[in-house]
N, CA, C and O of each residue as an XYZ file, in Angstrom:
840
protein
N     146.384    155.276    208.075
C     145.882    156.613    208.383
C     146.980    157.650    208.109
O     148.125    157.424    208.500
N     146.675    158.771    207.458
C     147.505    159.697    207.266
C     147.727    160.461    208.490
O     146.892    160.734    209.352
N     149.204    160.830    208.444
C     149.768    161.574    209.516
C     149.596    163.159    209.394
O     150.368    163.870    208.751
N     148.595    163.569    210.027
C     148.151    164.965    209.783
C     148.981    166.126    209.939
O     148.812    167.224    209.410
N     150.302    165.610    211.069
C     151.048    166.762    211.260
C     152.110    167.244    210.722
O     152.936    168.058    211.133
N     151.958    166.352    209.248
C     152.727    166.408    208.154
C     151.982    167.375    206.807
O     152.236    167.455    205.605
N     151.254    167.838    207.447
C     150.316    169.276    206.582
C     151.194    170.224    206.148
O     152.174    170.560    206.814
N     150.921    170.679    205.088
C     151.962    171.423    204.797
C     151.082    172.934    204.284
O     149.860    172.978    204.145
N     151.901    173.949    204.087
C     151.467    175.136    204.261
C     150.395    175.071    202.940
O     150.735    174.428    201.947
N     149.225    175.695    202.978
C     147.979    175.886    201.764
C     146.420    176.491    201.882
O     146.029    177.161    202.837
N     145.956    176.280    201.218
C     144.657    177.329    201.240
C     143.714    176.182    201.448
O     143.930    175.318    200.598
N     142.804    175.882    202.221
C     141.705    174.796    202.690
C     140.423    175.450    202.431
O     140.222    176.272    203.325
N     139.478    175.424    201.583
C     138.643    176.102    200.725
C     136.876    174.642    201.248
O     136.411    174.007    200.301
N     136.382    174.463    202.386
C     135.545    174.020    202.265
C     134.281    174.699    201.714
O     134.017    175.794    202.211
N     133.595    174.301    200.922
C     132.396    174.935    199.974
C     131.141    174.361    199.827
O     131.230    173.294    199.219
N     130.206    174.599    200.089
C     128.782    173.845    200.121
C     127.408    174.504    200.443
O     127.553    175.719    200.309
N     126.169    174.210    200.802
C     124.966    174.703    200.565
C     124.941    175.459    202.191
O     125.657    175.049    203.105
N     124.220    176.328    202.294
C     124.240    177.138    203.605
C     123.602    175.638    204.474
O     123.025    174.762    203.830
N     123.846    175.509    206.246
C     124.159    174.339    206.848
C     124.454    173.248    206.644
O     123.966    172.404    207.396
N     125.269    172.848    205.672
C     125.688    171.873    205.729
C     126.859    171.269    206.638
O     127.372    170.159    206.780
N     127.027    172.525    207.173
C     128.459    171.824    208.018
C     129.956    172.685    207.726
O     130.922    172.453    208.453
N     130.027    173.479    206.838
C     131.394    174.049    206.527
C     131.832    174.705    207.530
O     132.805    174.106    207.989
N     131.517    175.976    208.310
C     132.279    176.315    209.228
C     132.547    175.277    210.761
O     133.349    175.695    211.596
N     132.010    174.309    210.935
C     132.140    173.671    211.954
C     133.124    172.509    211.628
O     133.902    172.126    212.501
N     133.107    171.867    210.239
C     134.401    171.195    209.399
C     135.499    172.069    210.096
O     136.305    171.628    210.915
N     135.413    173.547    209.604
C     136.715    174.285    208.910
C     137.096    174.541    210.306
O     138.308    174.601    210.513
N     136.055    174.755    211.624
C     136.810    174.880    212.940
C     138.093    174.134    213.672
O     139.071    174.611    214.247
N     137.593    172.432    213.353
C     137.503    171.441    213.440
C     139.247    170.872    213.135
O     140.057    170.172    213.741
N     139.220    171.495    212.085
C     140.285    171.756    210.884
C     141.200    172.314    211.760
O     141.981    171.509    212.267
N     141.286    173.202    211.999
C     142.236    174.496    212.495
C     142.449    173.833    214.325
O     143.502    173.937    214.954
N     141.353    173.279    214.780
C     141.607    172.380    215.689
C     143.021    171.412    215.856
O     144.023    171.573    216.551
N     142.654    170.409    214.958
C     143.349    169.727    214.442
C     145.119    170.022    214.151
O     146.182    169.445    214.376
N     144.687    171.168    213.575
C     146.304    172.156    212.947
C     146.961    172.766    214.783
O     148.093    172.557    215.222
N     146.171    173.286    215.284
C     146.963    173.674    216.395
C     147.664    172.601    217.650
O     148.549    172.652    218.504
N     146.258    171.277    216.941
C     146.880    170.613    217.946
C     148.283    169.611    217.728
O     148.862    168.858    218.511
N     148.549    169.984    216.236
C     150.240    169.821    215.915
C     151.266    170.525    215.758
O     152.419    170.306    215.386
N     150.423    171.817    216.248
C     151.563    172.858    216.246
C     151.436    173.636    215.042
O     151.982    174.739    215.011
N     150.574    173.075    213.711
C     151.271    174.172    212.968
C     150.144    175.290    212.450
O     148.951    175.168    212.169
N     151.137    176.544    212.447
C     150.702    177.629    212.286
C     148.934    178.004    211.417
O     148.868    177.587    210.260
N     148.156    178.444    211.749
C     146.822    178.427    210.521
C     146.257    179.909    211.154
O     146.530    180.644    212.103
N     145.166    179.867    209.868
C     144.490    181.162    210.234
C     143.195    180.661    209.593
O     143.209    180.082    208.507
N     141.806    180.951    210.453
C     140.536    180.847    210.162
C     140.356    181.932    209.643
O     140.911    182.926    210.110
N     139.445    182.017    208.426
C     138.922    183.634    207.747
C     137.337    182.642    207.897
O     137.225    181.574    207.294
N     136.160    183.230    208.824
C     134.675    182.838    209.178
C     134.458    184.035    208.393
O     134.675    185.162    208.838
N     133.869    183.704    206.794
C     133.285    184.853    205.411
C     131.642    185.066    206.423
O     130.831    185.970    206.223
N     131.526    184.098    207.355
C     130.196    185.267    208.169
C     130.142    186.384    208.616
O     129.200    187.175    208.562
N     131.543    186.555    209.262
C     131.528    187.609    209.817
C     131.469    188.775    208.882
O     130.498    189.517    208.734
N     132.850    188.863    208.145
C     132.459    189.664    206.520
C     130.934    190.031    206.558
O     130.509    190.991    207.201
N     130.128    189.168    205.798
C     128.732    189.140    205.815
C     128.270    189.969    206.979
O     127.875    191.107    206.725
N     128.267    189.658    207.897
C     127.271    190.016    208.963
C     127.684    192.042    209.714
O     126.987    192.906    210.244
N     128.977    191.949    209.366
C     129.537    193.489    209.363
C     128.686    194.202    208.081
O     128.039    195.239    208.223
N     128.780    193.605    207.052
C     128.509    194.601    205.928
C     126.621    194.410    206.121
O     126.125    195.336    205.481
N     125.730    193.721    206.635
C     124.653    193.657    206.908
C     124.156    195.111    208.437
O     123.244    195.932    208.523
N     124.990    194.851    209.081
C     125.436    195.524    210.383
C     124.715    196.994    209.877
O     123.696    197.580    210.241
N     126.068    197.375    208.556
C     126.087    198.770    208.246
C     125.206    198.998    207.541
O     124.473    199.928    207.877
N     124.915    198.293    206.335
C     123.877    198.803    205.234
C     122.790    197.940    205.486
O     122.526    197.231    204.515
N     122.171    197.795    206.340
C     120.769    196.523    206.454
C     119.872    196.088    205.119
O     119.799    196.903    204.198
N     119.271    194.959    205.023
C     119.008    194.597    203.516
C     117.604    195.108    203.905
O     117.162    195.104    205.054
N     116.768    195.677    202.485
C     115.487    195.943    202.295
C     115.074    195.103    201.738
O     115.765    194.291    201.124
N     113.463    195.080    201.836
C     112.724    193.530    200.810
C     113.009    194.250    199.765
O     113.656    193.484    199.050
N     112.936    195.091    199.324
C     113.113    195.426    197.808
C     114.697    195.973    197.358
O     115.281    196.914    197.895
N     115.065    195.381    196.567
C     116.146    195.814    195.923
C     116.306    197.207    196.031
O     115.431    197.988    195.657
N     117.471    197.592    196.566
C     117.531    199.244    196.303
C     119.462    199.716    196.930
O     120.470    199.016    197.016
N     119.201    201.216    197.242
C     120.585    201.237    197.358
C     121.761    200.792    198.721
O     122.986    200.748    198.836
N     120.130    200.415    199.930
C     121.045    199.314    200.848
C     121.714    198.749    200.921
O     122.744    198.746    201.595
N     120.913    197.511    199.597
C     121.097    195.903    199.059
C     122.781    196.263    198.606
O     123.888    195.813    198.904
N     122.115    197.589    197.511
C     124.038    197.991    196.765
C     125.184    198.120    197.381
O     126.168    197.545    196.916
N     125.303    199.042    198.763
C     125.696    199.694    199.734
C     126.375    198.262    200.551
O     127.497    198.129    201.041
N     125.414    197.443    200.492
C     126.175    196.398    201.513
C     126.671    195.495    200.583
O     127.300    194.538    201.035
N     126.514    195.596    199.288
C     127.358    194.226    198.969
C     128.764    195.165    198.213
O     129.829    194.580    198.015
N     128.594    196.588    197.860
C     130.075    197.100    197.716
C     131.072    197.005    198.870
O     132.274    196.827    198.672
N     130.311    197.182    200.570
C     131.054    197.171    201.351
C     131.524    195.468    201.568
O     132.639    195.034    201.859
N     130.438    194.824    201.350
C     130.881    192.940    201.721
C     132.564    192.934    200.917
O     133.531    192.355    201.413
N     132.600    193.768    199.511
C     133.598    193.369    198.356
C     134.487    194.051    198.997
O     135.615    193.612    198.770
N     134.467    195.111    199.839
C     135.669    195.984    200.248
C     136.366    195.271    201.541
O     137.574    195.042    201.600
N     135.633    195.025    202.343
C     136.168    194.131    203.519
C     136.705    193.038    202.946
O     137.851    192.808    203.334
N     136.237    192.238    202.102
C     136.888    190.697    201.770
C     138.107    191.173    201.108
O     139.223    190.916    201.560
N     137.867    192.027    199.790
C     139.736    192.466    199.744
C     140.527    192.883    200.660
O     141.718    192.576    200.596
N     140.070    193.618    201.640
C     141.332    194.204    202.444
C     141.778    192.749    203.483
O     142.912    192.321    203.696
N     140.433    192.206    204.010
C     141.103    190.762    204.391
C     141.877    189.435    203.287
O     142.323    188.309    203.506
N     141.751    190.160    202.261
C     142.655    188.677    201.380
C     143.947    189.607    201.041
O     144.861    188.941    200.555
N     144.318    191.401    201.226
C     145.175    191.095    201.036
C     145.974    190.999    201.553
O     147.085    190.906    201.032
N     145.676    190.972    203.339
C     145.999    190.937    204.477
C     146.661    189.275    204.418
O     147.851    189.119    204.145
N     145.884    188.265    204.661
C     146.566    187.204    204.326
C     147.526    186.824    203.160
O     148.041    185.709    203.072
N     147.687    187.636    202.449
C     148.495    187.304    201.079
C     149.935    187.644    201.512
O     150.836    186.964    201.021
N     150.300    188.792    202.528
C     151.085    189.275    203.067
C     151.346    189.013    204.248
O     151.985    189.821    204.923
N     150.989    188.042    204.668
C     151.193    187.620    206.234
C     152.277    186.856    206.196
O     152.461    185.890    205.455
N     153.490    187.595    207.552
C     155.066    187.480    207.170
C     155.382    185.817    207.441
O     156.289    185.285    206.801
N     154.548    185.003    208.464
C     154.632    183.402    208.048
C     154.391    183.124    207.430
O     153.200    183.175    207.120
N     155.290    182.590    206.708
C     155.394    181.493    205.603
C     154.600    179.891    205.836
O     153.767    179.371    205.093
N     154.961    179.554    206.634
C     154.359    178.083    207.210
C     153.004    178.305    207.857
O     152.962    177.909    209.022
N     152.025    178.776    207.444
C     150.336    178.824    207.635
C     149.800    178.188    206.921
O     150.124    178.055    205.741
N     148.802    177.618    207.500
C     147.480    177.112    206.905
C     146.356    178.018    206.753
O     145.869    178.339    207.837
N     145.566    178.737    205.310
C     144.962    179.269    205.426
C     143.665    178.584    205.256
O     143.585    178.005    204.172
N     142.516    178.473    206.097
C     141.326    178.447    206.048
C     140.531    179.222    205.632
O     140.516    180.368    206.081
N     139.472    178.733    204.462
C     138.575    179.689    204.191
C     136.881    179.393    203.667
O     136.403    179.089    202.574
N     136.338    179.623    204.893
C     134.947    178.732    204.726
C     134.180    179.806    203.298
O     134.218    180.973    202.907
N     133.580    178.595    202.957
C     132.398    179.456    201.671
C     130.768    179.050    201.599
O     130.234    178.007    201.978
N     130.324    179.923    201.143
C     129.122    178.906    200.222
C     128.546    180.119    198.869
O     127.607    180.903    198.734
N     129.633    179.725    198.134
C     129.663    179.671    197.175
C     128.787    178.979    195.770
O     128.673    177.760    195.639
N     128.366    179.703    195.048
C     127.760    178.771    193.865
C     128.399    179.817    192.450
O     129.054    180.845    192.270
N     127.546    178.518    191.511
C     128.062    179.248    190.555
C     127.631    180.179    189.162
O     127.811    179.925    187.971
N     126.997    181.341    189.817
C     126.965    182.568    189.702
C     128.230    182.981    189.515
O     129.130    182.627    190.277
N     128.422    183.740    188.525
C     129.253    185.051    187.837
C     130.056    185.641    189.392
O     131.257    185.586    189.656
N     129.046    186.139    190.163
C     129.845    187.036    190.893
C     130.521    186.000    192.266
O     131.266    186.408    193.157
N     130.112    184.901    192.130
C     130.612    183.646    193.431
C     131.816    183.249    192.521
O     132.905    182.945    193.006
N     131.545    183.269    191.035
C     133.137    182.919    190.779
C     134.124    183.576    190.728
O     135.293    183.195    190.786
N     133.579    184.942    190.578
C     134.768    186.091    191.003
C     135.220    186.381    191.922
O     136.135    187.203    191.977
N     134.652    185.720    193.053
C     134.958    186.051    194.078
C     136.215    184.715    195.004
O     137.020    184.753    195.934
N     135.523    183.352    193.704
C     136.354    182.177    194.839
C     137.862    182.136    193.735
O     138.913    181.576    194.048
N     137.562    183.022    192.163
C     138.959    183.743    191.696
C     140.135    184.254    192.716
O     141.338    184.010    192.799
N     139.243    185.059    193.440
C     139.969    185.979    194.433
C     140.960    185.227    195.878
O     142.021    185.580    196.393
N     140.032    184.092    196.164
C     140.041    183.310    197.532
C     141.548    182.432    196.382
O     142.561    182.238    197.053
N     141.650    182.021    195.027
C     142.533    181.491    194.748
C     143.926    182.045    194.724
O     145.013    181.555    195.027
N     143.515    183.353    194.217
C     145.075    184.628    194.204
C     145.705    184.627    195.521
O     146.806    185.178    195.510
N     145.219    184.035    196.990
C     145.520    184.169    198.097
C     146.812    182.958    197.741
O     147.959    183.000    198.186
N     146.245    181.934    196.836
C     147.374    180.695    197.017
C     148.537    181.001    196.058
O     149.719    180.666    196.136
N     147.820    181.802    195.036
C     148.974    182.316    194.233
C     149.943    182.950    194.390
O     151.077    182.675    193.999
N     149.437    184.263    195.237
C     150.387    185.109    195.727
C     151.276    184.388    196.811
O     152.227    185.152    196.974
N     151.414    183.443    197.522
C     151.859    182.770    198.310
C     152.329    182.150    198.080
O     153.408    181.979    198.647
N     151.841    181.181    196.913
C     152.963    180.106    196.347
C     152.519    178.809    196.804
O     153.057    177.779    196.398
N     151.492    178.806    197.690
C     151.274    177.460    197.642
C     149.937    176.533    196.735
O     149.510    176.988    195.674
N     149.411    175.262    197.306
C     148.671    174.663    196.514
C     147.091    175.040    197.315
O     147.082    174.928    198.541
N     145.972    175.415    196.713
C     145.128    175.457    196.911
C     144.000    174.317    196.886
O     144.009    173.657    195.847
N     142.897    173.912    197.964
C     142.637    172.399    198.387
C     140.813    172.950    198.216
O     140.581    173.792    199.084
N     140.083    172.779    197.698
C     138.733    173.074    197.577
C     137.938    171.826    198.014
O     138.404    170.762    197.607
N     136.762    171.762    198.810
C     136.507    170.735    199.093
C     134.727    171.116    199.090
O     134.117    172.035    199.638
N     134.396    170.326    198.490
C     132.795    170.329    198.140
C     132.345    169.781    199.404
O     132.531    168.574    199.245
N     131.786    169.973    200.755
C     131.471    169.458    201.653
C     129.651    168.696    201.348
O     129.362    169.888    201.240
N     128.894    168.264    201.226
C     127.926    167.354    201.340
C     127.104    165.973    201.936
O     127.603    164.996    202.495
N     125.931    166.192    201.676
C     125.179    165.176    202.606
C     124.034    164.959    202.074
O     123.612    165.821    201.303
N     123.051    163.519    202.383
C     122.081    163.421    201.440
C     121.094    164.390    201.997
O     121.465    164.992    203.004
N     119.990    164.633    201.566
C     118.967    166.024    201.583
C     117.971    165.759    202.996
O     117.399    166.730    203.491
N     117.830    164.540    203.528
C     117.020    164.316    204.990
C     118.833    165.039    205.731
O     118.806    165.864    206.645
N     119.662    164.734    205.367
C     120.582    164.647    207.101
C     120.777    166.153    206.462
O     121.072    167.000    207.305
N     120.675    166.553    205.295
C     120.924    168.341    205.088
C     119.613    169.278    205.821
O     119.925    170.241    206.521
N     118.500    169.015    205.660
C     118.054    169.391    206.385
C     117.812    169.518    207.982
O     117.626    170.553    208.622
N     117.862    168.217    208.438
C     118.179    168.126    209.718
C     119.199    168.949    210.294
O     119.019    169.585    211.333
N     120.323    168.950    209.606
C     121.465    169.945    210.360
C     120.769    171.291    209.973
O     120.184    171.876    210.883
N     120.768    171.729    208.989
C     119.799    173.455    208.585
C     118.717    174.171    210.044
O     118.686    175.281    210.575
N     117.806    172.646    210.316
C     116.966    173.090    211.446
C     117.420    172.845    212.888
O     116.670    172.776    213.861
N     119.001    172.700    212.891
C     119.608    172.313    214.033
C     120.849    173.408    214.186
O     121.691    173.380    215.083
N     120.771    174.398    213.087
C     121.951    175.386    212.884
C     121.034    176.493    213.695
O     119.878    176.822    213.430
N     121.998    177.038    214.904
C     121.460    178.189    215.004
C     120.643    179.408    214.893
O     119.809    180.050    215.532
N     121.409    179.424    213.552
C     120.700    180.628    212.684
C     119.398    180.625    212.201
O     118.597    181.537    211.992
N     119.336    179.234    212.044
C     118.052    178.739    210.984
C     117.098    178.322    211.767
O     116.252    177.650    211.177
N     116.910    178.493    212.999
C     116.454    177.745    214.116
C     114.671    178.300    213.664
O     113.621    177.657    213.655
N     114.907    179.456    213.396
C     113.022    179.693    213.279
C     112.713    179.445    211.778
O     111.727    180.049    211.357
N     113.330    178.723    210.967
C     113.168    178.606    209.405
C     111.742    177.076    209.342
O     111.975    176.126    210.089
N     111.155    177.047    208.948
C     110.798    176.309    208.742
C     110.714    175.576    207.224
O     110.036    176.165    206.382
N     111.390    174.286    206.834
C     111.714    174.072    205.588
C     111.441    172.417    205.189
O     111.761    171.487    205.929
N     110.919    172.301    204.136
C     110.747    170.683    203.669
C     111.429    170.567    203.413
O     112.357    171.369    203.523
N     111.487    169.243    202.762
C     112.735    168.232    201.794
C     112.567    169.026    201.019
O     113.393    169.849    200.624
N     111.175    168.861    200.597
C     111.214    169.575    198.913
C     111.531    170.797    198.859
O     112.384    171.057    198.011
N     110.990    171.986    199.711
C     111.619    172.978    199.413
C     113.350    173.154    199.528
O     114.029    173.830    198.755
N     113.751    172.532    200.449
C     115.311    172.422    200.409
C     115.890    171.710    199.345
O     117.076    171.382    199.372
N     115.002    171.399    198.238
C     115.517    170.178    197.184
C     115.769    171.427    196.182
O     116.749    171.907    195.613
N     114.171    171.749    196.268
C     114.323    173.183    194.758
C     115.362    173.870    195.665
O     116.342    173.614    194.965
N     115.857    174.537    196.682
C     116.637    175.150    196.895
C     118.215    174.789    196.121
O     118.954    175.434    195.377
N     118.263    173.596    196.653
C     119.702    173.190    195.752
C     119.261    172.508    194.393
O     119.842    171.478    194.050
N     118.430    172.948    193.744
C     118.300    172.939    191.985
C     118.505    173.701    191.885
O     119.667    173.732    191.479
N     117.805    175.362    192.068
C     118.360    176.542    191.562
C     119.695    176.961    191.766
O     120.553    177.341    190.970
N     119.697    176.812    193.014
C     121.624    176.999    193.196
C     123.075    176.239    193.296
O     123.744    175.925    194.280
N     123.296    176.068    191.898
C     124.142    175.238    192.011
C     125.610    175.576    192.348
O     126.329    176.326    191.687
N     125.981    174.852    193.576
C     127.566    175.091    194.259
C     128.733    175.062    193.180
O     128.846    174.415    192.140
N     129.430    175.845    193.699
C     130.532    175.966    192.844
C     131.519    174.744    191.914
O     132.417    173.972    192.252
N     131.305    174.835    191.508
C     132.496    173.538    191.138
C     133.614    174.020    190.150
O     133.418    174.410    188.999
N     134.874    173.923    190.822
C     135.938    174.210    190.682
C     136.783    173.469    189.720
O     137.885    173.862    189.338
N     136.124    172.226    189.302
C     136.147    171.822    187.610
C     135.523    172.428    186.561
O     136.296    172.395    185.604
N     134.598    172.913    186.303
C     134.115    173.616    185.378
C     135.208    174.518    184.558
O     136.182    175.200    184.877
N     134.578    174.187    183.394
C     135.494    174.892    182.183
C     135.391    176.814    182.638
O     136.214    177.727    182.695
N     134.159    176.705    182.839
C     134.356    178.292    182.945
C     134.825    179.058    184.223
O     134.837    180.289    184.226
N     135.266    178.218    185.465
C     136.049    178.572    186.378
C     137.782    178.127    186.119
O     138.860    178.705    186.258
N     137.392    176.968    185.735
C     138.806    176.986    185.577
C     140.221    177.736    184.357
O     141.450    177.802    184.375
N     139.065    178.187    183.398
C     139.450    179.234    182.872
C     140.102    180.588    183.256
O     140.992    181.165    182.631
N     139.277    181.127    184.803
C     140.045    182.047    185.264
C     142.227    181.844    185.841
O     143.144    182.648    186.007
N     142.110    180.642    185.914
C     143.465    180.522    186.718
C     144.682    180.076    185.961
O     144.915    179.268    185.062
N     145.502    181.104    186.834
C     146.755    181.053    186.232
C     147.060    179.064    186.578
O     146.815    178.477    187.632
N     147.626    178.481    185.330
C     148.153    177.739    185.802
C     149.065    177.161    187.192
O     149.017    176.079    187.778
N     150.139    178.739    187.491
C     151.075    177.999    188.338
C     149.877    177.900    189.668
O     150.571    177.825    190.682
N     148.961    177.881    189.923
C     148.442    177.374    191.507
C     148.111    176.355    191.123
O     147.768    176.006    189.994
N     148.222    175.645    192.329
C     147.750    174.122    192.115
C     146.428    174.000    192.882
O     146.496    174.045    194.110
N     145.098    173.834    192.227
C     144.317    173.423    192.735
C     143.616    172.161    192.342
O     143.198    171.741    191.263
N     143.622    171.660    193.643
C     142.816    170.662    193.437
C     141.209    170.643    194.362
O     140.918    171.608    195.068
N     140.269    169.431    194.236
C     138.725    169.621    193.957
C     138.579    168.288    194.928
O     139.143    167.214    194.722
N     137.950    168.507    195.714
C     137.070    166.943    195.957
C     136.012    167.034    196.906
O     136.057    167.496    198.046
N     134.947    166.477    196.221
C     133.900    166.464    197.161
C     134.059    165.070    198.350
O     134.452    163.934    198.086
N     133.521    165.723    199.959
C     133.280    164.712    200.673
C     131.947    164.846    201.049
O     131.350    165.806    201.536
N     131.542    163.621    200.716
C     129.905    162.976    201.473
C     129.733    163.279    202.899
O     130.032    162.163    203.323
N     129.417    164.107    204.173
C     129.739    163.687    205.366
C     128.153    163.376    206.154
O     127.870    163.502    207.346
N     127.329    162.958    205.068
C     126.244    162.188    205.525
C     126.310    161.104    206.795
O     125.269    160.774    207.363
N     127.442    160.641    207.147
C     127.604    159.267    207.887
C     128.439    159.650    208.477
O     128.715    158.867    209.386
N     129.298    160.860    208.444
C     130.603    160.930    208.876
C     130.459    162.230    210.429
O     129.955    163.351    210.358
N     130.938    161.728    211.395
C     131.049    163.366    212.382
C     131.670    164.126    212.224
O     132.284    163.901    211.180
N     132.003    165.177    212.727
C     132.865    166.877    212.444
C     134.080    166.139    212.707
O     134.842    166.496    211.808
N     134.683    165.303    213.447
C     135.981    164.908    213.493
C     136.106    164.693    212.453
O     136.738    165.403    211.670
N     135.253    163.147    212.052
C     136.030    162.129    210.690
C     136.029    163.376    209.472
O     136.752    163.408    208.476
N     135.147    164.225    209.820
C     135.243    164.737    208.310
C     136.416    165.788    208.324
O     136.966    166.129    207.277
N     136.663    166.132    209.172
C     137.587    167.324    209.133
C     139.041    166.425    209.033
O     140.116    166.861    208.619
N     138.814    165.311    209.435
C     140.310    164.028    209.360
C     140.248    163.708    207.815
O     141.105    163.955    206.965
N     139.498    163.334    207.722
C     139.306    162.907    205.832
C     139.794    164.162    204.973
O     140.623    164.043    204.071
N     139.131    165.526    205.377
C     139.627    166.762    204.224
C     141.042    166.347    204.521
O     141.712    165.879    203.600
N     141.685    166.509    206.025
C     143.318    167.021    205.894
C     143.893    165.421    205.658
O     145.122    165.399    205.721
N     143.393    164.327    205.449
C     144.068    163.064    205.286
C     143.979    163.330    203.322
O     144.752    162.753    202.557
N     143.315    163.917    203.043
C     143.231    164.123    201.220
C     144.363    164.913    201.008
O     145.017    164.619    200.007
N     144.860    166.066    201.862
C     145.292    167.465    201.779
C     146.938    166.480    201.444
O     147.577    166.641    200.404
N     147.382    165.470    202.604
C     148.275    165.071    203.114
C     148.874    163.897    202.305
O     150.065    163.612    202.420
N     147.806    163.028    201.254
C     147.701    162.519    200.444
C     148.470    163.288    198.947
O     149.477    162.779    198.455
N     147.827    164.548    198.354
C     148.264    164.978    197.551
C     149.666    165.400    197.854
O     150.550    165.433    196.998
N     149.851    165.758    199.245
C     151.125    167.170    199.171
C     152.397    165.741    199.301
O     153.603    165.988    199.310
């Protein structure tokens, strides 16, 4: 078993389909980090979200709300990345939950979540979080938020056909990055696995590479 409290300072990038589990991983995570002492910072991109919803509320129809709140979503997330880029500890763990796909403007944006490791200097850790499509749904209608959603397999199936999650191998993401960050990619299954094991497995990978 890897010795977790041998983590070393970097960007922890869990990424996956809305409930699957990423912010409760990434809590989990930072759990974990305090309970060895070392330094981290959670960035929850809900809140982001849910401020810029706050101010400009979305209309069913496209219009200058929809615009209004996603210029402000882009203005808050820069001033918070460049807030962490400049944060005077050196020895942090930065956390940064997503759900991300890959759309044009999700890759410009997990561009951005990478410049955090750049400007810093350390290695950036992306982690495809997943589960098979019965235990994805089950958690979806067990998430809070989603509590009045009502959703099939199948519709949650076409859901993740049309939107496909980011992947941080792709030629045309990985095109954006400067070589010197080091990122690396790995998806974990956590179909079988609880919020512990899985949040032990990301930082036992993290601890593995570094």
């Amino acid at each position: 078993m890897a010795d977790l409290s041998q983590v070393k300072p970097c960007v922890i990038f869990p990424n996956g389909f809305p409930g699957v589990g990423k912010l409760t991983i990434a809590r989990s995570i930072e759990e974990k980090l305090q309970h060895f002492r070392i330094s981290s910072r959670l960035v929850d991109t809900h809140l982001l979200d849910d401020a810029a919803k706050a101010i400009h509320p979305s209309t069913p129809r496209k219009g200058s709300d929809n615009v209004q709140q996603a210029v402000l979503l882009d203005r808050l997330r820069m001033v918070v990345l460049k807030e962490l880029k400049t944060l005077p500890t050196q020895n942090t763990v930065i956390i940064i939950n997503g759900g991300l796909s890959m759309e044009k403007c999700d890759v410009a944006v997990f561009a951005d979540y990478v410049d955090v490791a750049r400007a810093r200097g350390i290695p950036f850790y992306a982690f495809t979080i997943a589960c098979e499509l019965e235990e994805h749904l089950t958690r979806v209608r067990t998430a809070s938020r989603w509590m009045r959603m009502q959703l099939t397999i199948a519709e949650l199936y076409n859901v993740s056909r049309k939107n496909r999650v980011l992947d941080p191998t792709d030629e045309s993401v990985v095109g954006r990055f400067d070589k010197v960050v080091k990122l690396r990619h790995r998806v974990v299954d956590t179909t079988d696995l609880s919020v512990y094991a899985s949040s032990e497995r990301v930082l036992g990978a993290i601890v593995a590479e570094q």
